[in-house]
C-alpha positions in Angstrom: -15.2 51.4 -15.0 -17.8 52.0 -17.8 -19.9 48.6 -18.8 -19.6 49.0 -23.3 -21.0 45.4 -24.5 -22.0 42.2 -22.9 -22.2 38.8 -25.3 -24.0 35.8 -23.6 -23.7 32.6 -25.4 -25.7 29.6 -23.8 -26.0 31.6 -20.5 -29.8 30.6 -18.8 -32.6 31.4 -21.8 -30.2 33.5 -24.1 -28.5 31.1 -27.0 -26.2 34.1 -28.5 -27.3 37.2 -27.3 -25.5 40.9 -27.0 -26.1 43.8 -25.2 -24.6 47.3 -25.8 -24.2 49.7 -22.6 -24.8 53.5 -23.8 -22.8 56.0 -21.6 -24.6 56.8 -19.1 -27.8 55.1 -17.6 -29.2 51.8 -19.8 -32.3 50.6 -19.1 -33.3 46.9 -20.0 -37.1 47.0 -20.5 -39.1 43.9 -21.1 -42.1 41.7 -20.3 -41.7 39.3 -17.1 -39.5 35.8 -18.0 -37.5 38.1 -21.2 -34.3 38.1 -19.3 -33.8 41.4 -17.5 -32.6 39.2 -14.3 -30.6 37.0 -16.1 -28.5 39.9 -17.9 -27.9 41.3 -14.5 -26.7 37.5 -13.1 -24.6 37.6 -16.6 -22.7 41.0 -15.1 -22.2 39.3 -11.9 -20.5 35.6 -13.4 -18.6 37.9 -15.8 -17.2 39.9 -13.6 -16.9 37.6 -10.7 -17.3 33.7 -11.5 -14.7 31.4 -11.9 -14.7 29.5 -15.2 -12.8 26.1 -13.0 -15.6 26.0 -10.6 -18.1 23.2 -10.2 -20.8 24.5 -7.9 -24.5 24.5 -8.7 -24.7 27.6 -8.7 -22.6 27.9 -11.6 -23.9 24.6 -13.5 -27.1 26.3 -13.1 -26.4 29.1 -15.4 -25.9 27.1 -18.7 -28.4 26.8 -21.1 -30.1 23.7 -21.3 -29.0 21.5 -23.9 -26.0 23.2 -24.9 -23.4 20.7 -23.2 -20.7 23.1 -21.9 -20.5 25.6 -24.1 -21.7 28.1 -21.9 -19.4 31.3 -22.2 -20.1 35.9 -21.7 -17.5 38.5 -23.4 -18.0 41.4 -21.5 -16.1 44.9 -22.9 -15.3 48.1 -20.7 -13.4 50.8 -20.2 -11.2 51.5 -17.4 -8.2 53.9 -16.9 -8.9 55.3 -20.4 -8.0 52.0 -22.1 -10.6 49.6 -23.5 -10.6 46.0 -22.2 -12.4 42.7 -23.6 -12.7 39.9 -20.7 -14.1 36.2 -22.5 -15.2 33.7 -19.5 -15.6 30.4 -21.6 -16.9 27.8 -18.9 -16.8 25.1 -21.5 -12.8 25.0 -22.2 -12.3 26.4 -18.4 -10.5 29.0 -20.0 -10.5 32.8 -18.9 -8.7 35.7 -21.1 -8.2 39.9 -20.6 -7.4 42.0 -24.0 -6.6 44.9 -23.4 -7.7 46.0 -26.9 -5.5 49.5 -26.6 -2.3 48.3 -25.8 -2.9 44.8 -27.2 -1.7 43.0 -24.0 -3.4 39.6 -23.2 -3.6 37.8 -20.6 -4.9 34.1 -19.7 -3.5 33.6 -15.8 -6.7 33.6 -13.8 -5.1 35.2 -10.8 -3.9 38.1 -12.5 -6.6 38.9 -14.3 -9.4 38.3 -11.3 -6.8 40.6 -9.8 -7.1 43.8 -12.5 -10.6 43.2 -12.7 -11.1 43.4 -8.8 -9.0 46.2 -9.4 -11.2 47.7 -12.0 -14.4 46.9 -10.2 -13.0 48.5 -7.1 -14.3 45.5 -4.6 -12.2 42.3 -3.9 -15.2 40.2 -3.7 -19.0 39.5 -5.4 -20.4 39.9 -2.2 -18.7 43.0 -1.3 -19.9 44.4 -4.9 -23.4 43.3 -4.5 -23.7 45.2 -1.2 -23.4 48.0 -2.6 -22.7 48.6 -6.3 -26.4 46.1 -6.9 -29.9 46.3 -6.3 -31.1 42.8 -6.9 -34.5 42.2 -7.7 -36.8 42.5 -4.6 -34.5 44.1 -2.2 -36.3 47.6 -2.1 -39.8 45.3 -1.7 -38.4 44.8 1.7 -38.9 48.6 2.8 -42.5 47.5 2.1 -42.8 45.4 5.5 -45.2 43.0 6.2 -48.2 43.5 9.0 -47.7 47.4 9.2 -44.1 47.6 10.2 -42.1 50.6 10.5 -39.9 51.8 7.0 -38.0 53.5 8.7 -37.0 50.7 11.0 -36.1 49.0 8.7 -34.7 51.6 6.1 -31.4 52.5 8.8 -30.7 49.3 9.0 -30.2 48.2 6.0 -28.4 51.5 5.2 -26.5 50.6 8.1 -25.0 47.5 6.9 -24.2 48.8 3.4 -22.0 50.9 5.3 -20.6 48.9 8.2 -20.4 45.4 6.1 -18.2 44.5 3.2 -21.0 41.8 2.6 -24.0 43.8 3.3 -25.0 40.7 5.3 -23.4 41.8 8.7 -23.8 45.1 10.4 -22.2 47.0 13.3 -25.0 47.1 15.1 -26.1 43.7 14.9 -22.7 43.2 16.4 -23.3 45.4 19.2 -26.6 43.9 19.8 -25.4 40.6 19.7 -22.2 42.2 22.5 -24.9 43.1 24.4 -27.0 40.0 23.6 -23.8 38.0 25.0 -22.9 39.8 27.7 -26.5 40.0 29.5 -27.0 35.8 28.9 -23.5 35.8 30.8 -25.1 38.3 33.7 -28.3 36.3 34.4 -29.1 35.9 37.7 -26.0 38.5 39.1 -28.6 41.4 40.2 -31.7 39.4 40.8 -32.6 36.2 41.3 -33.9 34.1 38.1 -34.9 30.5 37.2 -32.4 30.0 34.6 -29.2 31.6 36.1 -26.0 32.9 32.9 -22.8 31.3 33.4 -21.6 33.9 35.3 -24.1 32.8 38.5 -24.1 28.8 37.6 -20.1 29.1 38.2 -20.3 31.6 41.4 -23.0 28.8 43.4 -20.6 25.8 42.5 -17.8 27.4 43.7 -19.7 28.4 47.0 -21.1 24.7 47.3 -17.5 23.4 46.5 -16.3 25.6 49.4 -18.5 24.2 52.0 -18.3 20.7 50.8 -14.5 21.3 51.4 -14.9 23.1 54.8 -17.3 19.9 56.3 -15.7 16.7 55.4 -12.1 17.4 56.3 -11.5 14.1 58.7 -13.5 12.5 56.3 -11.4 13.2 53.5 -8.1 12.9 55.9 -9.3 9.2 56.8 -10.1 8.6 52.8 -7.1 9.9 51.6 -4.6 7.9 54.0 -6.9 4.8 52.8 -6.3 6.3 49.2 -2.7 6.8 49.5 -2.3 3.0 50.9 -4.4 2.1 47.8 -1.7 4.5 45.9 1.2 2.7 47.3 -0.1 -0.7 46.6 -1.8 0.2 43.1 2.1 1.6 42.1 3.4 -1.3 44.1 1.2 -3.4 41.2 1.9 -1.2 38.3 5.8 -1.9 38.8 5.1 -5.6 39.5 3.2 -6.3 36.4 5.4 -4.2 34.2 8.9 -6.4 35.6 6.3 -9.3 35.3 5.8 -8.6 31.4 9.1 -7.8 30.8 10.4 -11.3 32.4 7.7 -12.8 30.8 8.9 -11.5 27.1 12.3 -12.6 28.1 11.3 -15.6 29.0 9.2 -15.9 25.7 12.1 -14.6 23.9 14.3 -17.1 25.2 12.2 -19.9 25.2 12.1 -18.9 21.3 15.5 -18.8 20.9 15.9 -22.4 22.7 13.3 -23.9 20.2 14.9 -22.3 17.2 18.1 -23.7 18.3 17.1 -26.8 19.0 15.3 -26.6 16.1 18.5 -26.0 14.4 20.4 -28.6 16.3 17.9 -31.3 14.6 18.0 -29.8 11.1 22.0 -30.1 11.5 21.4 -33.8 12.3 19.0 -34.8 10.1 21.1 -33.0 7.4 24.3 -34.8 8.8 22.4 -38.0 8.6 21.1 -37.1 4.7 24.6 -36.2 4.1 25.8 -39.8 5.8 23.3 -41.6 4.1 23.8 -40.2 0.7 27.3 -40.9 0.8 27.3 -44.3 2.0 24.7 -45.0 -0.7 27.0 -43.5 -3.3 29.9 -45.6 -2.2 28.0 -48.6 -1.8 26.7 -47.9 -5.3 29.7 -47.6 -6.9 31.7 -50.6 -5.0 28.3 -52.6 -6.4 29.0 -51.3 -9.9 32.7 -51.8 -9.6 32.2 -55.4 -8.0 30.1 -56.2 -10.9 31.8 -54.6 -13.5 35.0 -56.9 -12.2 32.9 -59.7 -12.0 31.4 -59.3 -15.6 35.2 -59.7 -16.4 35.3 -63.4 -16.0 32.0 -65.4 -17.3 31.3 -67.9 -16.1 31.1 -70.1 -18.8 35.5 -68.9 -19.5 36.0 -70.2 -15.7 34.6 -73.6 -16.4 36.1 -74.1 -19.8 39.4 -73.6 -17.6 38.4 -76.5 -15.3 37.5 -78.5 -17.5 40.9 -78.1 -19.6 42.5 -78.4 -16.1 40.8 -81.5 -15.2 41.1 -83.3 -18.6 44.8 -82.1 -18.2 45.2 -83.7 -15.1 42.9 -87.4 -16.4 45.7 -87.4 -19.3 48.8 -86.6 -16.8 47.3 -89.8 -14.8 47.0 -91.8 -17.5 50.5 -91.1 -18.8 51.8 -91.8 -15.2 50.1 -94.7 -15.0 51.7 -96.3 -18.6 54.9 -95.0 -17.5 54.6 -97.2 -14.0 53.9 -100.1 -15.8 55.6 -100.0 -18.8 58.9 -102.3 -18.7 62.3 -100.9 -18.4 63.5 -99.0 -21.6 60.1 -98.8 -23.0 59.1 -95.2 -23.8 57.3 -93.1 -26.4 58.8 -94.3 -29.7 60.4 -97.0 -28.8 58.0 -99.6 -30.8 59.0 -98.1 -34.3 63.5 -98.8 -33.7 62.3 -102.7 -32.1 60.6 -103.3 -35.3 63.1 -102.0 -37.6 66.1 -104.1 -35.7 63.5 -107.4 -35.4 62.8 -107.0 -39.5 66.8 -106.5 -40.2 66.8 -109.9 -38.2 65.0 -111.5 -40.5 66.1 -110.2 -43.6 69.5 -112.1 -42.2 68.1 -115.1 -41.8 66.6 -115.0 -45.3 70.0 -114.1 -46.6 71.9 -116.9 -44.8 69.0 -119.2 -46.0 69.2 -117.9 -49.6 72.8 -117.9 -50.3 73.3 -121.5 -50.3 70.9 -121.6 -52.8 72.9 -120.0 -55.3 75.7 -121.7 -54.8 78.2 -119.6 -53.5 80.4 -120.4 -51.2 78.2 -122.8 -50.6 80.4 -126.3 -49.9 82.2 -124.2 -47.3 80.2 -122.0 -45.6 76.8 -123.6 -45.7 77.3 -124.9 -42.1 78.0 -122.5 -40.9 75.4 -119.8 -42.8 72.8 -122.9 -41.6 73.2 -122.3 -38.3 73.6 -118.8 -38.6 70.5 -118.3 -40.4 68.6 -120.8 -37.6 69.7 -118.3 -35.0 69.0 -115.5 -36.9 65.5 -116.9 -37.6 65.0 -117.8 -33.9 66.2 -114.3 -32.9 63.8 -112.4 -35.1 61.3 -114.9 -34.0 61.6 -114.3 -30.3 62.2 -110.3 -31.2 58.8 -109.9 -32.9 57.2 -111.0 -29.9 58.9 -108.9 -27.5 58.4 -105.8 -29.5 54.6 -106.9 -30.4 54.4 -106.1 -26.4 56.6 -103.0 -26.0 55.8 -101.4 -29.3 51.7 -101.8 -27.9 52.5 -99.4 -24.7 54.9 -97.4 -26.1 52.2 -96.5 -28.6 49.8 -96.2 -25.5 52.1 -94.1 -24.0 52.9 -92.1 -27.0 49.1 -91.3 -27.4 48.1 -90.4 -23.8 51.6 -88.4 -24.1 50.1 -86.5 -27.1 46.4 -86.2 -25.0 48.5 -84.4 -22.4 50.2 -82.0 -24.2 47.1 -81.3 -26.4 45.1 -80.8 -22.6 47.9 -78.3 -21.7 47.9 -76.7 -24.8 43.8 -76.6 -24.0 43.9 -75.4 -20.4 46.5 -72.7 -21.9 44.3 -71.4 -24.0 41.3 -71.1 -21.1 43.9 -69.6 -19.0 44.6 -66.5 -21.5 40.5 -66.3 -22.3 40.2 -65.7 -18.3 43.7 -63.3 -18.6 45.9 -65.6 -16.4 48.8 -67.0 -17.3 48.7 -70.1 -14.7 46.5 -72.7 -13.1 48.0 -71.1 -9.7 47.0 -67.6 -11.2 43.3 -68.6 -12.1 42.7 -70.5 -8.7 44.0 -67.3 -7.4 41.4 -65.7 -9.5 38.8 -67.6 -8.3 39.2 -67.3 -4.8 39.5 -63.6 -5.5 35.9 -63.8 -6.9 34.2 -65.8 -4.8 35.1 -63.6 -2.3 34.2 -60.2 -4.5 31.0 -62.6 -5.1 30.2 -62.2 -1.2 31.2 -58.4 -1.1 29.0 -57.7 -4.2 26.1 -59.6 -2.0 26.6 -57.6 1.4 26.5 -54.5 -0.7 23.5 -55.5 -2.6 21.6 -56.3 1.0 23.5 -53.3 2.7 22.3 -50.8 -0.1 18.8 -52.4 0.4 18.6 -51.8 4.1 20.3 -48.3 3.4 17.5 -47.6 0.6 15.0 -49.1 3.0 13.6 -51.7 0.4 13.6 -49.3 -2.7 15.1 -48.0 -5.5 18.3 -46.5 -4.9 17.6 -43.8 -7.6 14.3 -43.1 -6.0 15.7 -43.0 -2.7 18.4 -40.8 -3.8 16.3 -38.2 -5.1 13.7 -38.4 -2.2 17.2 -37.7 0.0 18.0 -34.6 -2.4 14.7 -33.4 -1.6 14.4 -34.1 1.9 17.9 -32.1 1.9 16.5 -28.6 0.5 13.2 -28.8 2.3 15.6 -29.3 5.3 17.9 -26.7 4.2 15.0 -24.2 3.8 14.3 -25.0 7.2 17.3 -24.2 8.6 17.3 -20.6 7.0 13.8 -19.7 8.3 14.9 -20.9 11.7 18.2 -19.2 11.6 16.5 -16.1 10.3 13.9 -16.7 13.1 16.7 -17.0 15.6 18.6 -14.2 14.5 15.3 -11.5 14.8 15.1 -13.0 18.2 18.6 -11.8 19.2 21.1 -14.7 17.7 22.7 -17.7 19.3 25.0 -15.7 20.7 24.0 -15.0 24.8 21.0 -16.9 24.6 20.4 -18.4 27.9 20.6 -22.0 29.1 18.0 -24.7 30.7 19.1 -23.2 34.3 19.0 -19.8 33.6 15.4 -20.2 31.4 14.3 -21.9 34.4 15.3 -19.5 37.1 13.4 -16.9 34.9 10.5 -18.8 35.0 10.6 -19.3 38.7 10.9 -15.2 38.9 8.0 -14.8 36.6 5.8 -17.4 38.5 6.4 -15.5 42.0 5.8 -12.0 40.5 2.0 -13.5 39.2 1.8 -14.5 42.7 2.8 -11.2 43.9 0.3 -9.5 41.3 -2.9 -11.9 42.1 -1.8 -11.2 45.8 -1.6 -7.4 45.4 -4.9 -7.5 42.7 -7.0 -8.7 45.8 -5.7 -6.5 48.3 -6.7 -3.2 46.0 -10.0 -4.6 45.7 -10.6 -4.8 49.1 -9.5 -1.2 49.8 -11.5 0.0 46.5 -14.8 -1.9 48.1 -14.1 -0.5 51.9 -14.0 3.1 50.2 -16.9 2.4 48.3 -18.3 1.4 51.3 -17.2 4.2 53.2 -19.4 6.7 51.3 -17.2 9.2 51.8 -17.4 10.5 48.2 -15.0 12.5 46.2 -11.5 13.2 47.2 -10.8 16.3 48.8 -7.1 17.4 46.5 -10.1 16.7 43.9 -12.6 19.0 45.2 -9.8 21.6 46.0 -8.6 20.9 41.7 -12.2 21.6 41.0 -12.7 24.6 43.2 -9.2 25.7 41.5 -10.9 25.1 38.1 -13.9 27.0 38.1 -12.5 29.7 39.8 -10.3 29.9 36.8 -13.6 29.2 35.0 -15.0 32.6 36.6 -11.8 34.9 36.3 -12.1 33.8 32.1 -15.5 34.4 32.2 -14.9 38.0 34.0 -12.3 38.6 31.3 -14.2 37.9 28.7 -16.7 40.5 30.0 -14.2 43.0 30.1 -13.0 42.2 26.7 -16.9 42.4 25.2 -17.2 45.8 27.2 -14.2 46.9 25.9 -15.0 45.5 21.7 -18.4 47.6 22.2 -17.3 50.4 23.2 -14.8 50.5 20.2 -17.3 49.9 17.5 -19.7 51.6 19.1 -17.0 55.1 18.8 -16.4 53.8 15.3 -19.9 53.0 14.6 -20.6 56.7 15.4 -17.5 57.8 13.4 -18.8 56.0 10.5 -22.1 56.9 10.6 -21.1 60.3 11.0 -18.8 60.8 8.1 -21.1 59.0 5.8 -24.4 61.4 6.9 -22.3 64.1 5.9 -20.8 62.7 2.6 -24.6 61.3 1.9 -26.5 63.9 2.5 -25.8 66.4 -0.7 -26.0 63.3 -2.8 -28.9 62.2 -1.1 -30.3 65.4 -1.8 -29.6 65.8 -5.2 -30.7 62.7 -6.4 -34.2 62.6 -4.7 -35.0 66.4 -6.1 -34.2 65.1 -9.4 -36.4 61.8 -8.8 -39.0 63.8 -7.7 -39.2 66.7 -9.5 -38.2 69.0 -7.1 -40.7 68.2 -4.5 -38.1 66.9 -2.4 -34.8 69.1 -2.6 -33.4 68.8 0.6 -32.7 65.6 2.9 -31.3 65.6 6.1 -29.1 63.0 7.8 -28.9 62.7 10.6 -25.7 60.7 12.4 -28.2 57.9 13.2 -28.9 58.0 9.7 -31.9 58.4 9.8 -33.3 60.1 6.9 -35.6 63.6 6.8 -36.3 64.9 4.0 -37.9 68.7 4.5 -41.9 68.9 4.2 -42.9 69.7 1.0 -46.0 71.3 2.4 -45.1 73.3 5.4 -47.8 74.7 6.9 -49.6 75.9 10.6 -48.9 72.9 12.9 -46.7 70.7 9.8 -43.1 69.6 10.9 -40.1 71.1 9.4 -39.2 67.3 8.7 -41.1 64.2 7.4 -40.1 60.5 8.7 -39.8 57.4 6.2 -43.2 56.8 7.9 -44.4 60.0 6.6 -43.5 59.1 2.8 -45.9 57.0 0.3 -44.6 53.6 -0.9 -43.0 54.6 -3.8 -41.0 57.7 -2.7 -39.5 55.8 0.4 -37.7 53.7 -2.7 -36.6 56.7 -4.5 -35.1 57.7 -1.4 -33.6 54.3 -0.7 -32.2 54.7 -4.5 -30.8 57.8 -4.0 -28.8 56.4 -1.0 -27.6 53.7 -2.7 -26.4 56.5 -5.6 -24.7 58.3 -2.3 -23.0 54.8 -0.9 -22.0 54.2 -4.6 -19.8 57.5 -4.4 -19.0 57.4 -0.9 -17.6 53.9 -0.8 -16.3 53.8 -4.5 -13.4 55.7 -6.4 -14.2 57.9 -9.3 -13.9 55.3 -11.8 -15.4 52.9 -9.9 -18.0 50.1 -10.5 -20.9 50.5 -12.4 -24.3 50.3 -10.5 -26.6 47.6 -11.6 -30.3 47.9 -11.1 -32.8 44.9 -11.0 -36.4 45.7 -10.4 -35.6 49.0 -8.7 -38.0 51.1 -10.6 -40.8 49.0 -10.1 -42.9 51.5 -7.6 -42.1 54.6 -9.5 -44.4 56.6 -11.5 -43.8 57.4 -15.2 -42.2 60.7 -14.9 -40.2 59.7 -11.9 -39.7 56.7 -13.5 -38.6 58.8 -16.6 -36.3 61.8 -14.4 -34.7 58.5 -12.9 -33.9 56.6 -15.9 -33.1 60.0 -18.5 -31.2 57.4 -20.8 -31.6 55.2 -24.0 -33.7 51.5 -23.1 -32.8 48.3 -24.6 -35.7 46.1 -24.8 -36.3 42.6 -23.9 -38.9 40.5 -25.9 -40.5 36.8 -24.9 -39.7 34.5 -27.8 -42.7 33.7 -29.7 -44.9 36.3 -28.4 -45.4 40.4 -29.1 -43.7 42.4 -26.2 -46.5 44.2 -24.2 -46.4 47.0 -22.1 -45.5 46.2 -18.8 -45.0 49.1 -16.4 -42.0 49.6 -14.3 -40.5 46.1 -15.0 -36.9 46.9 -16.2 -33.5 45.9 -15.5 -30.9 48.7 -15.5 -27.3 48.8 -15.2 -25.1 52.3 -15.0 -21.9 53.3 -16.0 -19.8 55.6 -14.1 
């Protein structure tokens, strides 16, 4: 992998910045706060950060102000093709062009894949360890208080090697083996205050051995008290749980009565609702139909029939009474044929006296026409004065006679305005309504009482209501009834009872069997005799599991160290001999030749040969032996060696921050042979500043 350009937009101080890699080594030279640091933080979120991610860490990174729109295009080469990755935090959105065979692609675990891939580490920490140099890390060979380089030169080496972190070495792991296994030992091969786990577990089990071995009759005596305690304890357990189970069936069932009791009175108030309603309806409508019938008749119709009736009956006696005293043959019109024969009586006696006068007949007959025409007169005389009497009541009679029939023709009348055709018919009638006049008043006080003083309407509709409040009842208690089991095999008042007697001795048995378990808890308290022996015997079981894990664990830990210890030496042995020409190499170029040869040893420690051999001078110098500055050369040339040794050819690229910073000018220069980019504050002239530069190579 070969670095070609990096574009940071809004990244930490840099608005729209790019930066073109040369092949080769580039150095980034510039003053202190110009960026150097930041450009090598920019290589590490291109190649590793993910654009979803809200950490800090990554928040941190954008440029003030610019409100997510941070984002770094970093180009390379890799496998002979030419790739562009584009990171854009603000959209969350992560692309890989490769620009030779114009493939793109946008799924973030592919391309963190091929860029792993092309990096030739699976993780930032991994590639830190070893392909970077961050800023300060070869300031730590320094040491603080006269400390050993070299002691702390291998180690670091170490864990470039042994870690894919750089964080953790195998050595640390050893010591901390070690570290683990002595803490567990403590106390084993001589005495000491604070005994390891190992010793703590070894003196309880001894003390739980004698503890066991002395109180045997004690325990004996205990443990028949505790097995009567066991017996009556189980003794309870089974009481109380038959007592709670009786105790919800006799809930359950005293439930179920209630509900259907409940029920039972629901059914009769509704039956008395229903009852109610239905005599009021038929009381109601025998009123209405009573009224209705007597509406019918009026009133005022009934008495113009009795009075037509009576006035028929004062004209019936009347005519009754003429008729009884009315002389024999004397009858309604008999006055008008008296008269006529009394006034043809007298017009013959007018004749008889008038004939004479003219002279007819009248020497003969005159006697005779004398006399007649005396009787005659004397007849029609004594005529008018007997029909002056009849003719008088026989008028009477005649006009009481017409009274009558004018009353009957009256009463008929009344008779057909009531809709009888008789007086027997309309006394009929009345009778019938007189006694409908009673039935309409025994319903108008029953429908009273039944409306108890109110309005029938408004009692009607307070009965409608009363009859869905009470049919609501019914279907939360029937519901209610049926989560308790149904009606069906509930039991009755004797059964309920007898279950209650049950339950009632069993809380006597429990109270009973409560006090005689707290008596036998307080005698064994009182007892003193102390733990259980079966308990003691579990615990003396237990930690002598606790010691035969403990002794494993030992084994294993012996076993783990002496495996990375043989593959710690492995290791350190191939990479001495892979490190060592490279080591070589490098340093002799760094410094001029002074230093051409390096050994490593399989320690690692590092010897390069002395320069200045002389009478009495070792072969070999020691990172002691070495001035500031070239114990960093050589810690850069190792890290050029672990570069090669723990990377393929095309590898990642090795990025520098800070690392020339104790080197002179021509070792700085015969380190750093290529082009510079340079850095500048904004707003001020860059000035020289020696050693501060930021480099980053490709491979």
């Amino acid at each position: 992998m070969r670095l070609r350009e990096l574009r940071l937009r809004n990244f930490r101080r840099f608005a729209d910045h790019a930066l073109a890699f040369a092949p080769g080594l580039t150095i980034v030279v510039g003053s202190n706060e110009t960026g150097k640091s930041t450009v090598v933080a920019a290589l590490g979120a291109a190649l590793f950060a993910d654009v979803t991610s809200k950490a800090r860490s990554v928040a941190a990174l954008e440029r003030w102000g610019s409100r997510g729109a941070m984002s770094l295009t970093l180009s390379f080469d890799h496998a002979g093709d030419l790739y562009t990755l584009v990171k854009d935090f603000g959209a969350r959105r992560v692309t890989l062009t490769n620009d030779t065979t114009g493939e793109t692609l946008g799924d973030r675990a592919e391309i963190d894949r091929r860029v792993t891939a092309a990096v030739g580490f699976a993780t930032r920490e991994a590639f830190e360890s070893v392909a970077s140099v961050r800023q300060g890390e070869i300031a730590i060979l320094m040491g603080k208080g006269g400390e050993s380089r070299r002691n702390k030169l291998v180690p670091m080496i170490e864990r470039k090697i042994t870690s894919g972190g750089g964080s953790v070495a195998a050595p640390s792991v050893l010591d901390a083996l070690d570290r683990h296994v002595a803490a567990i030992r403590v106390g084993l091969d001589r005495p000491a205050k604070n005994p390891g786990l190992l010793k703590t577990l070894v003196d309880r089990r001894d003390a739980l051995a004698r503890s066991i071995g002395e109180g045997e009759a004690a325990w004996r005596e205990a443990t028949t008290a505790r097995e009567e305690l066991g017996r009556d304890r189980e003794e309870l357990r089974e009481s109380t749980s038959t007592r709670d189970a009786l105790a919800r069936t006799v809930e359950r069932e005293t439930a179920r009565s209630e509900r259907r009791s409940e029920l039972a009175r629901i059914a009769d108030e509704l039956a008395r609702n229903d009852g109610l309603t239905a005599d009021i309806l038929k009381l109601s409508a025998d009123l209405d139909a009573g009224q209705e019938a007597l509406l019918a008749t009026s009133p005022e119709a009934e008495r113009g029939v009795l009075a037509a009736s009576a006035a028929r009956e004062a004209a019936d006696a009347r005519v009754t009474d003429l008729e009884a005293s009315a002389p024999p043959g004397v009858e309604p019109g008999a006055g008008r044929g008296a008269a006529a024969a009394g006034w043809a009586l007298a017009a013959l006696a007018v004749a008889l006296i008038v004939a004479p006068l003219t002279g007819l007949l009248a020497e003969t007959l005159t006697p005779w026409l004398a006399a007649a025409a005396a009787c005659a007169a004397g007849g029609a005389a004594a005529f008018f004065r007997r029909s002056a009497v009849h003719g008088a009541l026989a008028r009477a009679l005649e006009r009481e006679t017409d009274a009558r029939n004018e009353s009957e023709e009256a009463l008929a009348r009344a008779l057909g305005a009531v809709g009888v055709r008789s007086r027997d018919e309309f006394e009929r009638r009345l009778t019938a309504n007189e006694t409908l006049r009673n039935d309409v008043a025994g319903w108008e006080a029953r429908l009273e009482e039944k409306c108890e003083g109110g309005n029938p309407g408004d009692f009607g509709r307070r009965l409608r209501t009363d009859a869905v409040r009470l049919s609501r009842e019914r279907e939360l208690a029937s519901q209610a009834l049926e989560e308790l089991g149904g009606s069906e095999g509930a039991l009755g008042a004797t059964e309920l009872a007898k279950l209650r007697e049950e339950r009632d001795a069993l809380d006597r048995r429990i109270a009973d069997l409560e006090r005689r378990t707290d008596r036998a808890v307080d005698r064994l308290a009182d007892s003193d005799v102390g733990e259980a022996l079966p308990d003691m015997v579990a615990r003396l079981e237990g930690v002598e599991a606790e010691i035969e894990e403990v002794e494993r664990q030992l084994k294993v830990a012996a076993i783990a160290r002496d495996g990375i210890g043989e593959a710690l030496a492995r290791t350190k042995e191939e990479a001495a001999s892979a490190l060592e020409p490279v080591v070589s190499r490098v340093l002799g170029r760094v410094t001029d030749g002074r230093y051409e040869s390096v050994r490593v040893g399989h320690d690692l420690t590092m010897s390069p040969a002395n320069p200045d051999p002389g009478a009495g001078a070792p072969e070999s110098l020691s990172a002691d032996d070495l001035s500031a500055g070239t114990v960093d050369q050589l810690y850069l040339a190792v890290r050029f060696a672990l570069l090669e040794f723990l990377s393929a050819a095309d590898g990642p690229p090795l990025i520098l921050d800070d690392a020339l910073v104790h080197f002179d000018r021509d070792r700085r220069l015969a380190a750093a042979p290529g082009g510079g980019v340079r850095l500048r504050r904004r707003g001020r002239r860059p000035r020289r500043q020696r050693g501060r530069a930021a480099a980053a190579c490709g491979r």
